[in-house]
C-alpha positions in Angstrom: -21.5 130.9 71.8 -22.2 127.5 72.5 -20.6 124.5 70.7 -22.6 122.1 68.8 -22.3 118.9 67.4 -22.2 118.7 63.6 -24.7 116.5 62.2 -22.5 115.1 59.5 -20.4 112.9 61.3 -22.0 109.4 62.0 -22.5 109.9 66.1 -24.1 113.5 65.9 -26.5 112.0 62.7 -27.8 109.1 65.0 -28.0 111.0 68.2 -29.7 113.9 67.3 -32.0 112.7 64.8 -33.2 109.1 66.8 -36.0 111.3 68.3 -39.4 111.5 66.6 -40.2 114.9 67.1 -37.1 115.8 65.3 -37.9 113.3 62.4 -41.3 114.2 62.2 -40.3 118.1 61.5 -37.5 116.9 59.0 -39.2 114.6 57.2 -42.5 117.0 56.5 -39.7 119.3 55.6 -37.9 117.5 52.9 -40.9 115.5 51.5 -43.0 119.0 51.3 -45.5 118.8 48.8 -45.3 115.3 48.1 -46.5 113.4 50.7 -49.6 113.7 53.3 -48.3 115.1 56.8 -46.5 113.0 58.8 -48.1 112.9 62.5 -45.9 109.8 63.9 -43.1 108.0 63.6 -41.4 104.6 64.8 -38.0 103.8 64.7 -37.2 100.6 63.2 -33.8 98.4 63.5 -31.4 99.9 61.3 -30.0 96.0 60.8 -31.3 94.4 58.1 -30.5 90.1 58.2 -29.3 88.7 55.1 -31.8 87.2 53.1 -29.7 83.8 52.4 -26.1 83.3 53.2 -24.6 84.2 49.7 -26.0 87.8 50.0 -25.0 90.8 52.0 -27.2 92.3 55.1 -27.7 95.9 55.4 -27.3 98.1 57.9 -29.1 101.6 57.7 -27.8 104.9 59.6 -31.6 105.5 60.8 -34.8 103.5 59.5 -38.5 104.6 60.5 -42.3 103.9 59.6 -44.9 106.5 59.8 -48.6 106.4 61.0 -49.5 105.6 57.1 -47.1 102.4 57.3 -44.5 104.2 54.8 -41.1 102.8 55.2 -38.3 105.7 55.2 -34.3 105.2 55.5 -32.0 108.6 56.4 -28.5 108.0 55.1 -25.9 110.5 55.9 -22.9 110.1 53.3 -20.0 112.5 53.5 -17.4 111.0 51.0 -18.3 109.6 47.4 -18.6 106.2 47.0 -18.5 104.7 43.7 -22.2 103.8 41.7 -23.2 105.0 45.1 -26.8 105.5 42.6 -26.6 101.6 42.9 -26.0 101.3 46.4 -28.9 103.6 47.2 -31.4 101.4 44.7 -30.0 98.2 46.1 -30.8 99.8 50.0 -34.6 100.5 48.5 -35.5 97.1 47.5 -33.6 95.9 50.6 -36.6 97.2 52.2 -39.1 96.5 49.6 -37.4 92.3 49.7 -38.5 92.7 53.7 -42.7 94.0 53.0 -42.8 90.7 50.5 -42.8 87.8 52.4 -41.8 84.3 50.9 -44.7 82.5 49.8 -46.6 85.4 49.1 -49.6 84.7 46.7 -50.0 88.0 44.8 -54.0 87.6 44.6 -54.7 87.6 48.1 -53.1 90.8 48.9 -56.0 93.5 49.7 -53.3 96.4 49.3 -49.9 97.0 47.5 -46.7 96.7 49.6 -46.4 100.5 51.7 -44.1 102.9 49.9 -40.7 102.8 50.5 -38.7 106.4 50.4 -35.0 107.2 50.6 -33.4 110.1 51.8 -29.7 110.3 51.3 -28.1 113.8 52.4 -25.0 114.2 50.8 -22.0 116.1 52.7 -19.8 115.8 49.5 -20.3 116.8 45.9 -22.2 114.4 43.4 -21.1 115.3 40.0 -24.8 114.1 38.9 -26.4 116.0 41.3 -27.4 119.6 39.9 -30.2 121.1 42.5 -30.1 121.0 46.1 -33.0 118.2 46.5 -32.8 115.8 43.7 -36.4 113.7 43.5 -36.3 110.2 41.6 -38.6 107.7 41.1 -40.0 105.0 38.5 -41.5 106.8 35.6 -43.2 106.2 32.0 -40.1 107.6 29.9 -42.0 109.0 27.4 -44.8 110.7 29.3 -42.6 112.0 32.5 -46.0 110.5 34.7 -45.0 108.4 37.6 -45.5 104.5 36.8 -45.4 103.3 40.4 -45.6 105.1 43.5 -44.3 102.9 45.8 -40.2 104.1 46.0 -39.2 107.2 46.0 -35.0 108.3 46.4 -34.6 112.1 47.7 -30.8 113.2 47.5 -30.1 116.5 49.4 -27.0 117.7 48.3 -25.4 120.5 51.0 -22.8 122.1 49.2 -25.2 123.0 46.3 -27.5 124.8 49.5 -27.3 128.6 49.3 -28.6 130.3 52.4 -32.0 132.4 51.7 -32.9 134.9 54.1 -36.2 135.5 52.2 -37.2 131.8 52.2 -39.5 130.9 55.0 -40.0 127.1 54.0 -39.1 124.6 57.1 -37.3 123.0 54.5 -34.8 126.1 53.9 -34.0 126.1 57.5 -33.8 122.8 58.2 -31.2 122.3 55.1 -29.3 125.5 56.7 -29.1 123.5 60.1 -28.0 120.8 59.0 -25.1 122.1 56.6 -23.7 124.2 59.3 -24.8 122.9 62.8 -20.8 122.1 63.8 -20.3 125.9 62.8 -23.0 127.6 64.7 -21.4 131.0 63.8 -21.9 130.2 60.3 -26.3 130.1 61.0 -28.1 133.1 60.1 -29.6 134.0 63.9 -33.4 134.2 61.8 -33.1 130.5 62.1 -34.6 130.3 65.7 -37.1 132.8 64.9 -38.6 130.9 62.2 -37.9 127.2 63.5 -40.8 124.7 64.4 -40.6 122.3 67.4 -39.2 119.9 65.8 -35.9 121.9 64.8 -35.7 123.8 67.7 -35.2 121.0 69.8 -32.8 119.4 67.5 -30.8 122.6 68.4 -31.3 122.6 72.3 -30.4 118.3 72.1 -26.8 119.5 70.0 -25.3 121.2 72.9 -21.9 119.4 73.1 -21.9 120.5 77.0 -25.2 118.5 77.3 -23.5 115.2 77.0 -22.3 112.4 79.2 -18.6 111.9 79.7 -19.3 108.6 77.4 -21.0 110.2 74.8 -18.8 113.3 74.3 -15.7 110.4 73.7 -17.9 108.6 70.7 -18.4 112.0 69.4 -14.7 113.5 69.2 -14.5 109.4 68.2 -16.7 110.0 65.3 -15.6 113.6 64.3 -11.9 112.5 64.0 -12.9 109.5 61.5 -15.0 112.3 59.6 -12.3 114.7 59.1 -10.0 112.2 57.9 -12.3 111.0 55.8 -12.9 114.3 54.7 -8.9 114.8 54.3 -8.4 111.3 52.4 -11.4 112.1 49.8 -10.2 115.7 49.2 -6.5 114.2 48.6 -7.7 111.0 46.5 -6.5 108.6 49.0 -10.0 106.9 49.9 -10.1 105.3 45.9 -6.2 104.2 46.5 -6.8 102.8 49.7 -9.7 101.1 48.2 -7.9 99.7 45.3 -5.2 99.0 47.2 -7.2 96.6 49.3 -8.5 94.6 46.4 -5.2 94.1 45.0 -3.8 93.2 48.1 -7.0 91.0 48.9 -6.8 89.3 45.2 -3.1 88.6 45.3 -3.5 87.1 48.7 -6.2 84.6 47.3 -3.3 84.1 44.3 -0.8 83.5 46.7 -2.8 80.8 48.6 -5.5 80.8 51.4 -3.2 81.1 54.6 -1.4 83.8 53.2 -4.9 86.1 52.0 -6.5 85.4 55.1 -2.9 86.8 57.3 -3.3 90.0 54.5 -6.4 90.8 55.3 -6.2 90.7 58.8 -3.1 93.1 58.3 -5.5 95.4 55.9 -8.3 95.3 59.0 -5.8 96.2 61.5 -4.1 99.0 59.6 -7.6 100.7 58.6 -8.2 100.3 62.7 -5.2 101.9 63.4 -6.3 105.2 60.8 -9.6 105.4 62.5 -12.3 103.4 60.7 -14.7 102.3 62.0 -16.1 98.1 61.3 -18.7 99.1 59.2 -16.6 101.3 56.8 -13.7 98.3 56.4 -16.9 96.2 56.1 -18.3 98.5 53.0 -15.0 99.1 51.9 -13.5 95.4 51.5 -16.9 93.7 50.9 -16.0 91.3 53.6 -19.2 90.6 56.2 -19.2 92.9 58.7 -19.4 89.9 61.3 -16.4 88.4 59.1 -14.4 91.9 60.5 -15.5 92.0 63.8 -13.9 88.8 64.4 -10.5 89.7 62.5 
């Protein structure tokens, strides 16, 4: 059988899904029911500027628009990060901050800002997430009705997914791919008979042996810093090394500015050496990603 490249680690995420027939047959997968049919979509930069120099940029794994103007963000996250509920809300108006330009006079607009959607698929447990696709949006608490339409957060949680031979929903199969892409063995063979376009060439563009010398490096790159992330969240080290980090980054501020900055550096370098990549110190320490590429 054919190796294939697992979707969870950060490489496989970006190269398989930056395709838009892929992302069309996902995205009518997962927002089912919900939303209008999507027909198009456009990748967007994934780099979002800072809005002033006191506050953070973001940086997206994948970012698209679709014909209707809706603006949707695909996060991939495989180990838990703490109020990671925060982070996602903060990523949401991230967006919503870039549809409101400054100045804006609210009685001249002809149309609200275009609806802003999140989908974060979770490769770890989420102690607060219960079903397989968890839906959130603004609501009127004592009436359950939705009070404004315009964000929406999807969390698909794989290890709550159960495999359903009996369900034929695209959304079924494409959470089934997804889980267990990297494991082919693992996919019930129906998958192919019941797969749309969209998913089956997601499948055909997985084929490890289909890559360049260059790409087949970033992947076994980006599959090493997965698995030990994997290994450092399943032994608690990611919350010590992340503790550790602050301590060591607040007693170097203690000790004098020289002496932090020569800490830090030390921190960088030994995160480096373990396999992280920039943007994980970067998320990690809270220092500005163009702060640790210089370091």
């Amino acid at each position: 059988m054919a190796k294939y490249i697992d979707l969870r680690c950060d490489f496989g995420f970006k190269y398989c899904m930056n395709d838009e027939v892929i992302m069309k047959s996902f995205l009518n997968a997962i927002l089912d029911g919900d939303f209008d049919k999507i027909t198009s979509v456009k990748f967007e930069n994934v780099e979002m500027p800072r809005p002033n120099k006191r506050q953070r940029g973001v940086t997206f794994d994948l970012h698209c628009t679709t014909q209707m103007g809706d603006t949707i963000l695909i996060e991939m996250q495989n180990s838990s990060q703490k109020f990671f509920k925060t982070r996602a809300n903060y990523y949401i108006q991230s967006l919503i901050q870039k549809h409101i330009s400054r100045g804006l006079k609210w009685e001249k607009m002809k149309s609200d800002i275009p609806r802003v959607i999140g989908i974060f698929i979770m490769g770890e447990k989420m102690e607060e997430l219960e079903t397989v696709i968890t839906r959130t949006g603004e609501c009127d608490l004592d009436t359950g009705k939705e009070f404004w339409d315009r964000q929406r957060k999807y969390f698909v949680s794989l290890p709550k997914f159960q495999w359903d031979r009996n369900n034929n929903s695209l959304k079924n199969l494409w959470i089934e791919t997804f889980k267990n892409l990297g494991n082919m063995e693992n996919i019930d063979p129906s998958v192919y008979e019941r797969a749309d376009e969209g998913l089956l060439r997601l499948i055909e563009k997985a084929k490890v042996a289909a890559l360049t010398d260059e790409e087949f490096y970033q992947y076994e790159s980006s599959m090493k810093r997965l698995e030990d992330e994997i290994d450092m969240e399943e032994h608690g080290y990611m919350r010590g090394v992340e503790d550790g980090i602050k301590q060591g980054i607040e007693q170097g501020i203690i000790q004098g500015r020289a002496e932090g900055e020569t800490k830090v550096q030390q921190i960088v370098a030994n995160l480096r050496q373990v396999g992280f990549s920039n943007e994980k110190i970067a998320e990690i320490t809270k220092i500005p990603l163009e702060n640790i590429v210089k370091l």
